[in-house]
C-alpha positions as CSV (number, residue, x, y, z in Angstrom):
1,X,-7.5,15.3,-1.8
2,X,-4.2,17.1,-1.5
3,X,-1.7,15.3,-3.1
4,X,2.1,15.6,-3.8
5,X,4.0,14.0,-6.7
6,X,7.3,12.9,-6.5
7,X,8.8,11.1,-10.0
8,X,11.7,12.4,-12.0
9,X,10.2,11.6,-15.2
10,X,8.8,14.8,-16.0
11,X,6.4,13.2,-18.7
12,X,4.8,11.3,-15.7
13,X,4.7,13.7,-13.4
14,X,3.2,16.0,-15.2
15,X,0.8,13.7,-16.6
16,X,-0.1,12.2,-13.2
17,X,-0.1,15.9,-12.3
18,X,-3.0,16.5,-15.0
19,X,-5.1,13.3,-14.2
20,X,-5.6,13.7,-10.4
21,X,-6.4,17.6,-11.1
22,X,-9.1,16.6,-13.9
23,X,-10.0,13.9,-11.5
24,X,-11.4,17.2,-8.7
25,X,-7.7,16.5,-6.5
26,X,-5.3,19.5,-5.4
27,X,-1.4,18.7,-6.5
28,X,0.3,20.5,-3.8
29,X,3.6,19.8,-5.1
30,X,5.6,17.7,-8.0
31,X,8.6,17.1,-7.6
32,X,12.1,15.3,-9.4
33,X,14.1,13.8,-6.1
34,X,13.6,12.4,-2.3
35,X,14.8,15.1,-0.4
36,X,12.1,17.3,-2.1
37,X,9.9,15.1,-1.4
38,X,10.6,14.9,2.8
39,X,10.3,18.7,2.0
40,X,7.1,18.7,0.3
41,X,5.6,16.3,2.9
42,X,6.4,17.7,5.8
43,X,5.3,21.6,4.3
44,X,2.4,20.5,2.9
45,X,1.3,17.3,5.5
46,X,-0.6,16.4,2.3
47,X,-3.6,13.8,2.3
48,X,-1.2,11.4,-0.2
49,X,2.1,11.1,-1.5
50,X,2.6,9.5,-5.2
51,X,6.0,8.2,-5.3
52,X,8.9,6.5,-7.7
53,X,11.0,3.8,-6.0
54,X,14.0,4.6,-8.4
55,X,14.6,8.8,-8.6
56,X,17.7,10.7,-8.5
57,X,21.1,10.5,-8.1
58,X,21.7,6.6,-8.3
59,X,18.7,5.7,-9.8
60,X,18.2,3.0,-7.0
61,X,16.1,3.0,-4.0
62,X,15.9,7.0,-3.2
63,X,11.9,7.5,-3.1
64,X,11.5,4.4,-1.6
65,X,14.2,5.9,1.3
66,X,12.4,9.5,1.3
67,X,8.9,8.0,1.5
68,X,10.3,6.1,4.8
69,X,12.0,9.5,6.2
70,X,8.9,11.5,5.5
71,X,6.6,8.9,6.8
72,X,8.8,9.6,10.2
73,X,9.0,13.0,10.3
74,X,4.9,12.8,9.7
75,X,3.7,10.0,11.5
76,X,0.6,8.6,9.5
77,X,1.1,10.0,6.2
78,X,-0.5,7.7,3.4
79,X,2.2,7.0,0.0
80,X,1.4,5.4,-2.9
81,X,4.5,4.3,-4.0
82,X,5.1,3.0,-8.3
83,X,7.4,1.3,-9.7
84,X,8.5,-0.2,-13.0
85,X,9.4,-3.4,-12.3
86,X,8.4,-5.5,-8.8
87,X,11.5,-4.5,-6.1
88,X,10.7,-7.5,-3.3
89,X,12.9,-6.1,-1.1
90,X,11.8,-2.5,-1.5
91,X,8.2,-3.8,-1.1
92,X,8.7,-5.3,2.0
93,X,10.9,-2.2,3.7
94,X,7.7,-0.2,2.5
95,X,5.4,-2.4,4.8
96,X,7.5,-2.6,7.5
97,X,6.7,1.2,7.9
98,X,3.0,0.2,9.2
99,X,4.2,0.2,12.2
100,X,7.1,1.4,14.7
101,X,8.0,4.5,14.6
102,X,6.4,5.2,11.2
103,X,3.0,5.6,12.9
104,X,0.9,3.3,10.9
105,X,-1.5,4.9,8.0
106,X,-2.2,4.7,4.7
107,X,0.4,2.3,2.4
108,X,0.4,1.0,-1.6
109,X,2.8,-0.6,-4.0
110,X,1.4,-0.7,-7.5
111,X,3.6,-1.6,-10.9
112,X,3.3,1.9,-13.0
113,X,1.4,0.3,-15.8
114,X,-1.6,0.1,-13.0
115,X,-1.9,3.9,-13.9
116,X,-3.3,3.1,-17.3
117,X,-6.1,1.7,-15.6
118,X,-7.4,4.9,-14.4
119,X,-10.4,4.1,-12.9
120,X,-8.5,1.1,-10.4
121,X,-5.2,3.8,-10.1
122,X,-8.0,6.2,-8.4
123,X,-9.4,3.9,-6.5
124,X,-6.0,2.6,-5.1
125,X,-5.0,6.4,-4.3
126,X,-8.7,6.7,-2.0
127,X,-8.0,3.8,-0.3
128,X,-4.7,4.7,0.9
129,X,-5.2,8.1,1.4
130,X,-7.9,6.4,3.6
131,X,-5.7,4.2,5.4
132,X,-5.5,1.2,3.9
133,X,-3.0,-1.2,2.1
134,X,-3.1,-1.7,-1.5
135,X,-0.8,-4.1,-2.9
136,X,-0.3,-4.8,-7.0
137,X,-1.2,-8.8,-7.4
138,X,2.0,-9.0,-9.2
139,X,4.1,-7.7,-6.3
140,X,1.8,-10.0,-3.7
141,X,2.9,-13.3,-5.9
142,X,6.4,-12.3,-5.9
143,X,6.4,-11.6,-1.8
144,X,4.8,-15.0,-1.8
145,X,7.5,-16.9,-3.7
146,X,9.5,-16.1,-0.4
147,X,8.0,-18.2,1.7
148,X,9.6,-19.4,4.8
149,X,9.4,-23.2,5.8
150,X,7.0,-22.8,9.2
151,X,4.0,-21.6,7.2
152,X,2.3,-19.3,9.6
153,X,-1.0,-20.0,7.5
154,X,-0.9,-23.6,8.2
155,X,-4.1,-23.6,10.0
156,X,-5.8,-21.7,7.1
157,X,-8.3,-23.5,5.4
158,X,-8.2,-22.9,1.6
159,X,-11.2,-20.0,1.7
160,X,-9.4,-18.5,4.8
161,X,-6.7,-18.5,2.5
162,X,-8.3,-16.8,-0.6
163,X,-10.0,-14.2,2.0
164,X,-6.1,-13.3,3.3
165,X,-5.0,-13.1,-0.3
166,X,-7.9,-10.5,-1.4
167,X,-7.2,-8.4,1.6
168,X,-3.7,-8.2,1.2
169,X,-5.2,-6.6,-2.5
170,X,-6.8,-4.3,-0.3
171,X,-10.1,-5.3,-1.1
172,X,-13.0,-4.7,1.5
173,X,-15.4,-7.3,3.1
174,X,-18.0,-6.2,0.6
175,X,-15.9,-6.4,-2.0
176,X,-14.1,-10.2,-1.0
177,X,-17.9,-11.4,-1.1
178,X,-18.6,-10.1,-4.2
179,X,-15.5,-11.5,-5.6
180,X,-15.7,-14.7,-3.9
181,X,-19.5,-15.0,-4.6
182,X,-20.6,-15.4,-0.6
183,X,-22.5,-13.3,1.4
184,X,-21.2,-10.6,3.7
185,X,-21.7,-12.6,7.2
186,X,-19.6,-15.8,5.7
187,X,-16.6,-13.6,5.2
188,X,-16.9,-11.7,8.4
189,X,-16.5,-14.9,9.8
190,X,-13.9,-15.8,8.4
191,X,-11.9,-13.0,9.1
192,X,-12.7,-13.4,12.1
193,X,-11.0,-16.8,12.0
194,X,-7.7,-15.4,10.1
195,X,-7.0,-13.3,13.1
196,X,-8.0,-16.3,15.8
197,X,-5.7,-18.2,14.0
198,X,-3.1,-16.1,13.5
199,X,-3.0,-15.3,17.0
200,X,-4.1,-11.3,16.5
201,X,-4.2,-9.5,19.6
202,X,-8.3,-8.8,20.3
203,X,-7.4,-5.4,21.9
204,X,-6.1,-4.4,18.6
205,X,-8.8,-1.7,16.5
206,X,-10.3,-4.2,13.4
207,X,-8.1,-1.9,11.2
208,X,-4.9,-2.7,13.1
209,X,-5.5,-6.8,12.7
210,X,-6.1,-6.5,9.4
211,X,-2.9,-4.8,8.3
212,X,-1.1,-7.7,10.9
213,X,-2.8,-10.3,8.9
214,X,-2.3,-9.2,5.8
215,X,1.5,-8.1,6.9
216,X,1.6,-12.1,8.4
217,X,0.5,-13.1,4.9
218,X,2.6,-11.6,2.7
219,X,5.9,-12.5,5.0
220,X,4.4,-16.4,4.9
């Protein structure tokens, strides 16, 4: 994959820089603030974007914002964003960029220390580079302390409920049986039931409800 790297910590960058090149990936650019970022994005329409929440000058929310403007100026391009610490509110701007005028494609969120775990940091960068959602569990419990009082997931039944949660992980059906020890048909079925229940347009692609559910999930 082509990828660029935005993180002013040049001990990081460099060092993510090294991994994903040992790893057979193409580093297109690595760069220290947003607005080299939108730059590098919209030069290079790479195949991912590794981004820190917090860069240069406050220190704040700046990737997060550059991530949001280079997602609009190329519609569909997958970010992997990292942070430190769990930024709720900065997690949930990021999703709201699956759809609108952001185009959809390819979003994570994962705490930094997730890159120690190489093997599941690599496998979070294919999945969004491949259009999916990856969300750290840590940032998924802490969307879910904000739960509103009309639970959309009322109707859930408690292993509807664990199939939402491992999707919202980004986890495939393959990989929610094998986690949940059932076969491949019984959680078809019951994602299946997740977007019946959750009132999921049917003339939405598979790929579309699933991000909806897991989006309805998360906002719960």
């Amino acid at each position: 994959m082509r990828v660029v790297i935005a993180d002013d910590a040049v001990l990081l960058r460099e060092g993510l820089v090294r991994l994903l090149t040992e790893s057979g990936h193409e580093v297109v650019a690595a760069v220290g603030d947003g607005d080299a970022l939108v730059e590098a994005v919209v030069t290079h329409r790479p195949d991912i974007s590794v981004v820190d929440v917090r860069m240069p000058p406050s220190h704040t929310d700046e990737g997060l914002r550059a991530a949001v403007e280079a997602r609009r100026r190329v519609p569909r391009t997958p970010v992997l964003v990292l942070s430190q610490y769990v930024e709720v509110s900065y997690a949930d701007d990021l999703l709201a960029t699956t759809g609108g005028g952001a185009g959809g494609g390819g979003i994570g969120y994962l705490l930094k220390d997730r890159v120690a775990a190489i093997d599941e940091f690599l496998d979070a960068l294919a999945r969004v580079a491949a259009g999916g959602t990856v969300l750290d569990p840590e940032v998924i419990s802490q969307l879910l302390v904000r739960r509103r009082r009309n639970d959309p997931l009322a109707e859930l039944t408690p292993r509807e409920r664990e199939v939402l949660a491992l999707m919202a992980e980004g986890r495939s059906n393959t990989a929610i049986a094998r986690a949940l020890v059932v076969s491949d048909g019984a959680v078809e079925k019951h994602v299946r039931n997740i977007f019946t229940k959750l009132d999921l347009p049917p003339d939405a692609t598979n790929h579309h409800r699933r991000v909806l559910a897991v989006l309805t999930h998360l906002r719960a």
